[in-house]
mmCIF file of the C-alpha atoms, coordinates in Angstrom:
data_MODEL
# 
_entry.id   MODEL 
# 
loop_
_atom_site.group_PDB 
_atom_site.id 
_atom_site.type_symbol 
_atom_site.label_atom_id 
_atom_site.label_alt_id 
_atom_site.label_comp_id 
_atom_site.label_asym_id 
_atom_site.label_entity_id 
_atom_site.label_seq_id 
_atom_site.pdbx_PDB_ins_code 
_atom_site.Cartn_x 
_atom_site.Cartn_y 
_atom_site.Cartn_z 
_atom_site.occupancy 
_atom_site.B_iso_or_equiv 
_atom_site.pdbx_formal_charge 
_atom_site.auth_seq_id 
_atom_site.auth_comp_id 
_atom_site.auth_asym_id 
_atom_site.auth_atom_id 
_atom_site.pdbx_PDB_model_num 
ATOM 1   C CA . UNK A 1 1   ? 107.317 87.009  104.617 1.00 0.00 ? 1   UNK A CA 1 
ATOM 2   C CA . UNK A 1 2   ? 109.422 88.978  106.078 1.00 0.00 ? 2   UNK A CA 1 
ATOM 3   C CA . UNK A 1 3   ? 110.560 92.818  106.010 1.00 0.00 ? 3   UNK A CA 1 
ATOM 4   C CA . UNK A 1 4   ? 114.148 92.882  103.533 1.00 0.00 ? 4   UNK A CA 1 
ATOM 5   C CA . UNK A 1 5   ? 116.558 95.081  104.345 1.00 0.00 ? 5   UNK A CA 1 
ATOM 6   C CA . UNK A 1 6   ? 115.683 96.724  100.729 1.00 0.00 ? 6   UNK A CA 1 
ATOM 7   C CA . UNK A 1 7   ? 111.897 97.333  102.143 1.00 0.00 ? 7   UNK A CA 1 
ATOM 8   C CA . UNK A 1 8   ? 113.499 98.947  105.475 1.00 0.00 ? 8   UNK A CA 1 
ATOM 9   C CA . UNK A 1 9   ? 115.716 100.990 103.586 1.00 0.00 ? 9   UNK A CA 1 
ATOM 10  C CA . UNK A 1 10  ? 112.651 102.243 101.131 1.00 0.00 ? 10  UNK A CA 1 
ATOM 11  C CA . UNK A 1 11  ? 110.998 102.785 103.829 1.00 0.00 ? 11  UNK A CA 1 
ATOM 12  C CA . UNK A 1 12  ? 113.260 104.774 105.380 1.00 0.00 ? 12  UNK A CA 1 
ATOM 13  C CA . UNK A 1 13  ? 113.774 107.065 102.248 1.00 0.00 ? 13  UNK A CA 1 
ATOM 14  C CA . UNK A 1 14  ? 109.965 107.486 102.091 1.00 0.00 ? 14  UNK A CA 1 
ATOM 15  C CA . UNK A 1 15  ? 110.264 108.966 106.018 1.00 0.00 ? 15  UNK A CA 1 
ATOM 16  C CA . UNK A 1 16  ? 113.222 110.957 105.150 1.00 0.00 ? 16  UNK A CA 1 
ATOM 17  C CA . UNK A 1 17  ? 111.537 112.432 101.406 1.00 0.00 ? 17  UNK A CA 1 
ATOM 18  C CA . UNK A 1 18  ? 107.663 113.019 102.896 1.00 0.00 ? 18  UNK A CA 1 
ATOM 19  C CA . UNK A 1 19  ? 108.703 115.137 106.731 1.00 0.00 ? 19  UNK A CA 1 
ATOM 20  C CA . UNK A 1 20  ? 107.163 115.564 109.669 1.00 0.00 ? 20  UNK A CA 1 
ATOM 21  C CA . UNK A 1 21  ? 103.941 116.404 108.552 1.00 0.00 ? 21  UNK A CA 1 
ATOM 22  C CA . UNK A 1 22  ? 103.534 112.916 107.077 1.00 0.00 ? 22  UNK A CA 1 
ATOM 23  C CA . UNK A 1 23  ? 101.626 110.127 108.799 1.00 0.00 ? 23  UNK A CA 1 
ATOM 24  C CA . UNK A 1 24  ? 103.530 106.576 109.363 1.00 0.00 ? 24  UNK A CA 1 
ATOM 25  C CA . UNK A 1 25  ? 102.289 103.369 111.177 1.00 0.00 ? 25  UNK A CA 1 
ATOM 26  C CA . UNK A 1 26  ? 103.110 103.460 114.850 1.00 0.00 ? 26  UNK A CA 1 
ATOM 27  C CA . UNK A 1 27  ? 106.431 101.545 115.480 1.00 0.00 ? 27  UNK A CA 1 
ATOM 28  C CA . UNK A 1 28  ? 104.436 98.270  116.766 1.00 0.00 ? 28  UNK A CA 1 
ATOM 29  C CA . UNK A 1 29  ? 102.073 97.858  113.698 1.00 0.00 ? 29  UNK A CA 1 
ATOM 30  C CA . UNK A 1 30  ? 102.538 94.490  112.060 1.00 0.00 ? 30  UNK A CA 1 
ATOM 31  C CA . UNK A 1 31  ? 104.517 95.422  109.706 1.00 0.00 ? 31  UNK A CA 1 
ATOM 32  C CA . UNK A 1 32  ? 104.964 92.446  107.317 1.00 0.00 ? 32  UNK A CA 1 
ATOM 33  C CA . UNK A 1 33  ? 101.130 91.638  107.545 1.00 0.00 ? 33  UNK A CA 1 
ATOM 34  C CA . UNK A 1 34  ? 100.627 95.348  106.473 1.00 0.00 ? 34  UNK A CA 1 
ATOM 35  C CA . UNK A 1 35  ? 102.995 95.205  103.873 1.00 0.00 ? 35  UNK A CA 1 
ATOM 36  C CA . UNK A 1 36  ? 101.830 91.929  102.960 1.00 0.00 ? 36  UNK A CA 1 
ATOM 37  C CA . UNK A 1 37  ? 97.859  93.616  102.509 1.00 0.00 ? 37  UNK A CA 1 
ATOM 38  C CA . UNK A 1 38  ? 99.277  96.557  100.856 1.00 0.00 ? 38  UNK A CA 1 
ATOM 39  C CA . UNK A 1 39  ? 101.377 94.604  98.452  1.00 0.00 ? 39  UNK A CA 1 
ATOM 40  C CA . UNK A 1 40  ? 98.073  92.351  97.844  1.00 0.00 ? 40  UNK A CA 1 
ATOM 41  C CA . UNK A 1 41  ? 95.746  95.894  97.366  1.00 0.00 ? 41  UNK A CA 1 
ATOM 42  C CA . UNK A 1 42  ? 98.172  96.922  94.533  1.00 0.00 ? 42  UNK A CA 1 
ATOM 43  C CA . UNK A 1 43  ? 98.162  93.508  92.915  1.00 0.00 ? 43  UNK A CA 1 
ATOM 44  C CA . UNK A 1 44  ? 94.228  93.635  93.120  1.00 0.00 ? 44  UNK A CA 1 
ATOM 45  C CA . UNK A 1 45  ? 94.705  97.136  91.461  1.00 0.00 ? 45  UNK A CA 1 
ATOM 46  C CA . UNK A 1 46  ? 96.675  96.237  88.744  1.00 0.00 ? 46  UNK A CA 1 
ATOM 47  C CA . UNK A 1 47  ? 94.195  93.287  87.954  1.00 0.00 ? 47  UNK A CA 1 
ATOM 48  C CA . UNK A 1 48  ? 91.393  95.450  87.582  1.00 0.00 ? 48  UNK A CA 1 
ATOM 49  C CA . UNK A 1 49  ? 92.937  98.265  85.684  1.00 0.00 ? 49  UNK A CA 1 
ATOM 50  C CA . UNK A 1 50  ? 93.702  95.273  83.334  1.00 0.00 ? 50  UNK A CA 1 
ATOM 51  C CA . UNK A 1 51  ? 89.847  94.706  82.951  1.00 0.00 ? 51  UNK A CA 1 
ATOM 52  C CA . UNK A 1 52  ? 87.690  96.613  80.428  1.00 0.00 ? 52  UNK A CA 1 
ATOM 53  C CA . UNK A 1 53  ? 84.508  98.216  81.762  1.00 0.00 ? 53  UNK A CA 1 
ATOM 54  C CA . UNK A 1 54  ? 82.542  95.844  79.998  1.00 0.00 ? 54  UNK A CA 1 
ATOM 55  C CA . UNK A 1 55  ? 84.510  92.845  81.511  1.00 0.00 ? 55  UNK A CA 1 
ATOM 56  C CA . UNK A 1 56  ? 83.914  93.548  84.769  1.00 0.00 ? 56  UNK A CA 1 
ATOM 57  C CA . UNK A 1 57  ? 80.053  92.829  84.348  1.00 0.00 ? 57  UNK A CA 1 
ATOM 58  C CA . UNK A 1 58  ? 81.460  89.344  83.334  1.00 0.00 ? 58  UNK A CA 1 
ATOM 59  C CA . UNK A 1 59  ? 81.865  86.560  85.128  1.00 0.00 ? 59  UNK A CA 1 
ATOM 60  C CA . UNK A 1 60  ? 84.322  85.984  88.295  1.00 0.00 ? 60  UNK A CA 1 
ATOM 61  C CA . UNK A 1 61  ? 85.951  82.760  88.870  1.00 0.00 ? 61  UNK A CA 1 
ATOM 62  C CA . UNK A 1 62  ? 83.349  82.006  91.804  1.00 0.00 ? 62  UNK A CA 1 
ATOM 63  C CA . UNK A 1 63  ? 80.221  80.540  90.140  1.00 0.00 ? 63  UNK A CA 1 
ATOM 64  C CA . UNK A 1 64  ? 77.501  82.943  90.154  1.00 0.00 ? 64  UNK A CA 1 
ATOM 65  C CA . UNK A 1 65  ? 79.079  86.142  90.676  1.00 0.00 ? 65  UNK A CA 1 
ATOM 66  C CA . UNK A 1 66  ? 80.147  88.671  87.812  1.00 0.00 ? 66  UNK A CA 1 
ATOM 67  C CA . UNK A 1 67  ? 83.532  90.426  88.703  1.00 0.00 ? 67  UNK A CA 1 
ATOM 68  C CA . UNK A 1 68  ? 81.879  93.294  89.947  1.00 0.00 ? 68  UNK A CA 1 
ATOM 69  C CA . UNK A 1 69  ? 80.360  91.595  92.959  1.00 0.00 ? 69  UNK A CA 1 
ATOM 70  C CA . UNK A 1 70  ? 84.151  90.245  93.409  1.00 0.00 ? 70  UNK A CA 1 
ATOM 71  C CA . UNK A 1 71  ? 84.910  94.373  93.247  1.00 0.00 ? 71  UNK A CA 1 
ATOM 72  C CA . UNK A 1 72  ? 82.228  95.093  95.631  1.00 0.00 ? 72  UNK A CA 1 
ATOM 73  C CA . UNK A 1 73  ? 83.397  92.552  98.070  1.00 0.00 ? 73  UNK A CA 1 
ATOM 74  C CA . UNK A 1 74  ? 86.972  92.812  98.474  1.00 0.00 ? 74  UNK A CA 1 
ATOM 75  C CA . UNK A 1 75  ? 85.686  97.023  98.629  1.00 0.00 ? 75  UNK A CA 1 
ATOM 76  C CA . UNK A 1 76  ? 82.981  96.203  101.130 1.00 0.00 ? 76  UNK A CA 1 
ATOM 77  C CA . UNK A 1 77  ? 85.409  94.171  103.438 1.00 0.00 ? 77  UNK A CA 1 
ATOM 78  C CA . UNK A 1 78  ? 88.108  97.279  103.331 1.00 0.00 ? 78  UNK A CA 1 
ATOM 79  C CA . UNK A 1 79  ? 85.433  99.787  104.121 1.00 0.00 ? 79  UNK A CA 1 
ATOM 80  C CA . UNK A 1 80  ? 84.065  97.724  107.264 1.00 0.00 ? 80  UNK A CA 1 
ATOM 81  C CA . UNK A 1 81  ? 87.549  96.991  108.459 1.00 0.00 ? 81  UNK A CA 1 
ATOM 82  C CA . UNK A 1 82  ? 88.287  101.313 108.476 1.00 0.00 ? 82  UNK A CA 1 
ATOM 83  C CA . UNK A 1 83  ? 84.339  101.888 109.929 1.00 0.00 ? 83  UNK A CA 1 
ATOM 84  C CA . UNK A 1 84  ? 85.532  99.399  112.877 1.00 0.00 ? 84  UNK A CA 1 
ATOM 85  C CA . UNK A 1 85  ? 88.840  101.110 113.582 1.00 0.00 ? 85  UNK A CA 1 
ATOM 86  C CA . UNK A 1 86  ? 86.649  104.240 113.232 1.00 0.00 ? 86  UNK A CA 1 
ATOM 87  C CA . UNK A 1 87  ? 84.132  103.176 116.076 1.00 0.00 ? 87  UNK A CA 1 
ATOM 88  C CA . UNK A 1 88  ? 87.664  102.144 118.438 1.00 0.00 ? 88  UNK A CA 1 
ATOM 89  C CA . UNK A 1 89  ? 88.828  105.311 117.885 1.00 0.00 ? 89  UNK A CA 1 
ATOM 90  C CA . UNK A 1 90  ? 85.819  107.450 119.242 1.00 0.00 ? 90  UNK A CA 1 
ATOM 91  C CA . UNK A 1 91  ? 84.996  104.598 121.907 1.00 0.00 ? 91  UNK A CA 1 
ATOM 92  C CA . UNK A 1 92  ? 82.119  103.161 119.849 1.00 0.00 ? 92  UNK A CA 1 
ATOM 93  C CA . UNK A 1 93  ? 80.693  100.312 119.262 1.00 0.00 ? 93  UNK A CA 1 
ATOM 94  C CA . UNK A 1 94  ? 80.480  99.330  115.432 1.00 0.00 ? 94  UNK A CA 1 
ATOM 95  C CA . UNK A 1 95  ? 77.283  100.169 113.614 1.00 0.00 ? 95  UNK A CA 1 
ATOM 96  C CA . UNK A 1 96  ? 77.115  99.252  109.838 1.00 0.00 ? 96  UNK A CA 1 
ATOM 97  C CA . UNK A 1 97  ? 75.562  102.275 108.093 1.00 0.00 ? 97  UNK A CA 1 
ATOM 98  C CA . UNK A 1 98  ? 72.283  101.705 106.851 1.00 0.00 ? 98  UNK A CA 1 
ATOM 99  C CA . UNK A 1 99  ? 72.458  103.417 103.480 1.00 0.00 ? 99  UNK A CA 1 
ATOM 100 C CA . UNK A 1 100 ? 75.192  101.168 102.413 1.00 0.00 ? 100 UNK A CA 1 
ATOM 101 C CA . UNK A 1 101 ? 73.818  99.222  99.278  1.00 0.00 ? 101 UNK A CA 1 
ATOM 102 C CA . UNK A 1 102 ? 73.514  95.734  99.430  1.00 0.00 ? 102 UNK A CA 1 
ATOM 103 C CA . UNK A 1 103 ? 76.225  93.573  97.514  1.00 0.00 ? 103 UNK A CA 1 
ATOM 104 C CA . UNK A 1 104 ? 73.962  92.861  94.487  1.00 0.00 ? 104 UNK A CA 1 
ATOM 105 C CA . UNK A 1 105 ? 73.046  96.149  94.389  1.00 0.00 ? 105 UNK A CA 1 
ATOM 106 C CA . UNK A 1 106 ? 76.510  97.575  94.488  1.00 0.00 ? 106 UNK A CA 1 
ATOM 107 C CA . UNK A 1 107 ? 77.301  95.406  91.497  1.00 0.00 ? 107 UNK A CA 1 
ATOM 108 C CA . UNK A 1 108 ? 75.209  97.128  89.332  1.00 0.00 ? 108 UNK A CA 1 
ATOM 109 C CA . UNK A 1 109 ? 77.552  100.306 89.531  1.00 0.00 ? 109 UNK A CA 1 
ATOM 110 C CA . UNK A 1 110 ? 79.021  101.870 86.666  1.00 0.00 ? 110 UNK A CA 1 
ATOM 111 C CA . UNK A 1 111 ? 82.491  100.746 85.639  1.00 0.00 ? 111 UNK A CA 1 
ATOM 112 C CA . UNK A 1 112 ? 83.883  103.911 86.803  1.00 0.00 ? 112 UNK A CA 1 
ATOM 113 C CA . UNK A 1 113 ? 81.941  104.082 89.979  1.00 0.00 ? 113 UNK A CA 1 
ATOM 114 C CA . UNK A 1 114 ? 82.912  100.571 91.428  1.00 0.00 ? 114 UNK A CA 1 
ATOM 115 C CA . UNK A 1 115 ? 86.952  101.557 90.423  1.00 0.00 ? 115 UNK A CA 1 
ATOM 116 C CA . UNK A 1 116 ? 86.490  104.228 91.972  1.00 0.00 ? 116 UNK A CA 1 
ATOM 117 C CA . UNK A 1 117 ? 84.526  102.425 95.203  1.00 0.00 ? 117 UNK A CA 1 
ATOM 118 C CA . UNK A 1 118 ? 87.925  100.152 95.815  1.00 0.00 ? 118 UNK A CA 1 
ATOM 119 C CA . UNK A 1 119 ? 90.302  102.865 95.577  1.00 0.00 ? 119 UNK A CA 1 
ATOM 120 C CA . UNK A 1 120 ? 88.340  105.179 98.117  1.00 0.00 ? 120 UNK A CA 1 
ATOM 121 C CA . UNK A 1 121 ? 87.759  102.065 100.424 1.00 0.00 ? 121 UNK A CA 1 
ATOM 122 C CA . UNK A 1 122 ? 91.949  100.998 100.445 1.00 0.00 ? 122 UNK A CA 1 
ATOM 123 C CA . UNK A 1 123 ? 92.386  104.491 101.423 1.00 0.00 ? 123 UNK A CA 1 
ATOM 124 C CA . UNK A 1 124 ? 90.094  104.715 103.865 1.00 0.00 ? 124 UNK A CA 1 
ATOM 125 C CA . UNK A 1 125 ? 91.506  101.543 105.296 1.00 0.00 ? 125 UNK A CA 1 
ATOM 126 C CA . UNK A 1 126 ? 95.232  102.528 104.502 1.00 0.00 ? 126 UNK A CA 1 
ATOM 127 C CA . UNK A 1 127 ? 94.930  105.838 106.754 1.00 0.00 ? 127 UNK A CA 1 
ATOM 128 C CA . UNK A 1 128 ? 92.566  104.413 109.525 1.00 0.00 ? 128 UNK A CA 1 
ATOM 129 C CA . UNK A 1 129 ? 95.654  102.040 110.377 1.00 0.00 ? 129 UNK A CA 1 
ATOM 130 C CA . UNK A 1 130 ? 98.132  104.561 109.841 1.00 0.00 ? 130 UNK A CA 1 
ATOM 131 C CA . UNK A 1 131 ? 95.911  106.624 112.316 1.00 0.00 ? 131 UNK A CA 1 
ATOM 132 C CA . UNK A 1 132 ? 96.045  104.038 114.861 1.00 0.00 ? 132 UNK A CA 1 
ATOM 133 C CA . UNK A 1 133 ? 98.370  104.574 117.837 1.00 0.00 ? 133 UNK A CA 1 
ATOM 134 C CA . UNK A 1 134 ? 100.216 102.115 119.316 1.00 0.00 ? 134 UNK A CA 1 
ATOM 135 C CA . UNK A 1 135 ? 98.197  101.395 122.407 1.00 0.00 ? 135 UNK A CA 1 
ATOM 136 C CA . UNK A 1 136 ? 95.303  101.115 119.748 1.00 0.00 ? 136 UNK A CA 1 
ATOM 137 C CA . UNK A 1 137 ? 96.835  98.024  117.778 1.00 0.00 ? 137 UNK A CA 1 
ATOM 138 C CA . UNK A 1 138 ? 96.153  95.702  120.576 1.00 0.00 ? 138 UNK A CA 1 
ATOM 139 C CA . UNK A 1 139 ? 92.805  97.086  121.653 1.00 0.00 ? 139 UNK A CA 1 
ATOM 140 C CA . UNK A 1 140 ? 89.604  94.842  121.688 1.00 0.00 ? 140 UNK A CA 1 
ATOM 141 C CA . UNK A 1 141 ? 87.742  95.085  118.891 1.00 0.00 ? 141 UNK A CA 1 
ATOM 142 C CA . UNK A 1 142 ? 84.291  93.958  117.115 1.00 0.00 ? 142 UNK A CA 1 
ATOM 143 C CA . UNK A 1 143 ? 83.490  93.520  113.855 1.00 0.00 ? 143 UNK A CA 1 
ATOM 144 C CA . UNK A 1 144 ? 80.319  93.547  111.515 1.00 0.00 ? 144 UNK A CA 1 
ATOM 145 C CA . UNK A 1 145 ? 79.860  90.038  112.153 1.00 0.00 ? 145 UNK A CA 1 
ATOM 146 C CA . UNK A 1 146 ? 80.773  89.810  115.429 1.00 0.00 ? 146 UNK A CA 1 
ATOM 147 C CA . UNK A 1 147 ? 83.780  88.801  115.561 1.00 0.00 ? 147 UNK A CA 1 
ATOM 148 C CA . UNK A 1 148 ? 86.231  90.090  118.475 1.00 0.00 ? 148 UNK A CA 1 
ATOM 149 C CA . UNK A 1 149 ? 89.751  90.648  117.519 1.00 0.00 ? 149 UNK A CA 1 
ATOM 150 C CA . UNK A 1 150 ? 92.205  92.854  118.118 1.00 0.00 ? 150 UNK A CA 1 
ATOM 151 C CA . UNK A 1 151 ? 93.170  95.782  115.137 1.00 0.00 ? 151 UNK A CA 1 
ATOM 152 C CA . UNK A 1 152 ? 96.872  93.641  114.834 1.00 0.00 ? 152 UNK A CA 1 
ATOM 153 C CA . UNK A 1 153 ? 94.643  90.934  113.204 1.00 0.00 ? 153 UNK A CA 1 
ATOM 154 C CA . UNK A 1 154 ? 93.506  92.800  110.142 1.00 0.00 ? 154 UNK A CA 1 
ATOM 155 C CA . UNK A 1 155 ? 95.962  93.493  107.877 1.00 0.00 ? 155 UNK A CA 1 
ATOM 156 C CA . UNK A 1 156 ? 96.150  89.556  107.592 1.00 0.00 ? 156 UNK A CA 1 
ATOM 157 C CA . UNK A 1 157 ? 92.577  89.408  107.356 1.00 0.00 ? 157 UNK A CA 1 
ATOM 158 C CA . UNK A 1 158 ? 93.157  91.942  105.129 1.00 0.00 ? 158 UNK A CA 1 
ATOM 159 C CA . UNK A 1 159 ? 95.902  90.648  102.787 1.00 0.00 ? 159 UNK A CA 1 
ATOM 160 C CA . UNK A 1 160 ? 94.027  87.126  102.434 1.00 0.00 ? 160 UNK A CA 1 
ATOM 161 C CA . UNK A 1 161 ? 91.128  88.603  101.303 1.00 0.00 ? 161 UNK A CA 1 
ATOM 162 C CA . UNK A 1 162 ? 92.343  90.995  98.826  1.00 0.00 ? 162 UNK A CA 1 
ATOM 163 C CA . UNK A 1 163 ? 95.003  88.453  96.966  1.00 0.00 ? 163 UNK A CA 1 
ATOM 164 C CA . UNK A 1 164 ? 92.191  85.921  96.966  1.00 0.00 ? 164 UNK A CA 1 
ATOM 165 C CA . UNK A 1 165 ? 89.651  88.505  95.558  1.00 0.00 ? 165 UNK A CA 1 
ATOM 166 C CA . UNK A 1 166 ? 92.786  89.128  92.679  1.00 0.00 ? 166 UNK A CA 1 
ATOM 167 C CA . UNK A 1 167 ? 91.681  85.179  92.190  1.00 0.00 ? 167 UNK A CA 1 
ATOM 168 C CA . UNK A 1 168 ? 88.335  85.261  92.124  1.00 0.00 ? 168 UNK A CA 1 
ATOM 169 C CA . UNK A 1 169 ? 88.484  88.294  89.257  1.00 0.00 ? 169 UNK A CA 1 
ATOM 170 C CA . UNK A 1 170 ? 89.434  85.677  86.967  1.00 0.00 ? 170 UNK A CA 1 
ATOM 171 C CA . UNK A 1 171 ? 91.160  87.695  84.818  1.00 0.00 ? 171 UNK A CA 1 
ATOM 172 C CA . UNK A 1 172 ? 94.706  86.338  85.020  1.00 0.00 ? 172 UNK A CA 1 
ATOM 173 C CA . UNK A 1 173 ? 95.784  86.241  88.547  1.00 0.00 ? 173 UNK A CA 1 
ATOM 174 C CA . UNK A 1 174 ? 97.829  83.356  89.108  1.00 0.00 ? 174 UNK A CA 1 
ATOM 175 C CA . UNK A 1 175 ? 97.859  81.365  92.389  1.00 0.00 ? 175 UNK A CA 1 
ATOM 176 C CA . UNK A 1 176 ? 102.241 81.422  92.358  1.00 0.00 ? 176 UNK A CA 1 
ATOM 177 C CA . UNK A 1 177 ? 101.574 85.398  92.242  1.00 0.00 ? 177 UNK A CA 1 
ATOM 178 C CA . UNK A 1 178 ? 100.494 84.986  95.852  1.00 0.00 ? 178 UNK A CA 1 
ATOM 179 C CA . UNK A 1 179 ? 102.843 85.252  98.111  1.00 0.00 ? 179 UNK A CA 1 
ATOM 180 C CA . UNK A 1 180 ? 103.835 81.847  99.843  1.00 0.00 ? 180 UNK A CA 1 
ATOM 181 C CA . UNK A 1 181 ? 102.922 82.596  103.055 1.00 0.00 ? 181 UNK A CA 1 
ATOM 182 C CA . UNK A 1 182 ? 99.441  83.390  102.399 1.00 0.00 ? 182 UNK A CA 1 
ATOM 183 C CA . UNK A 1 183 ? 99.228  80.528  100.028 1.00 0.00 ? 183 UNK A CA 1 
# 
């Protein structure tokens, strides 16, 4: 996927509307992958708005898991994303909080808390990368597991896992929705 001159020119308006003040991705962000995860965020979105509260207690297209742990997932991996970028940003070393409730637990939510858990973990996410500077974006970084990467790397990550996660709500997401590069 690439950037269309209609995206450029939107996104140019959006520059020219919001002012100074406003925050942007630096100039060498990946720009398609984080279009590409943003696109796939509001798709996920949409998908659960869709749902009742009582559907989301219902099961996900992954055998054994009601959509709610599918919620708490595709939240969970947004929020440890933005706490890395957070810990590369003061110098740190990532530490997973302690407090955070375990995946099974999480599930157990209210309706209204778990929508409310993704949108405050894609903005978290959304403005730790649009807080990154440009030197930042090719930094080394670690994540939860491990892994070492560099910050360019998530919004892929990102973007897989949330369009997948649309998927695995099972509530009508459809595998030709998904853009083809990511399919």
């Amino acid at each position: 996927m690439s950037l269309t001159e209609t995206d450029l020119a939107a996104r140019e308006a959006l520059r020219a509307r919001l002012g100074k003040g406003a925050r942007f991705d630096a100039p060498n962000a990946p720009a398609e992958d984080l279009l590409l995860a943003r696109r796939g965020t509001a798709y996920f979105a949409r998908k659960l708005m869709e749902l009742s509260d009582e559907a989301l207690f219902e099961p996900s297209a992954v055998e054994g898991l009601s959509r709610a742990h599918v919620i708490v997932r595709v939240s969970y991996e947004a929020r440890y994303q933005a706490l890395a970028l957070e810990a590369l940003d003061k110098g740190e070393v990532l530490e997973i909080p302690e407090d955070l409730p375990s995946l099974d637990l999480a599930a157990t939510l209210p309706a209204r808390a778990l929508r409310h858990l993704f949108q405050h973990s894609e903005v978290h996410l959304n403005v730790c990368w649009r807080d990154l500077s440009e030197a930042q974006w090719d930094m080394d970084l670690v994540l939860a597991d491990g892994t070492k990467i560099t910050p360019r790397a998530l919004p892929m990550m990102r973007a897989k896992g949330v369009w997948q996660g649309a998927l695995d709500l099972g509530s009508g997401a459809r595998l030709k929705d998904i853009p083809a590069s990511l399919r």
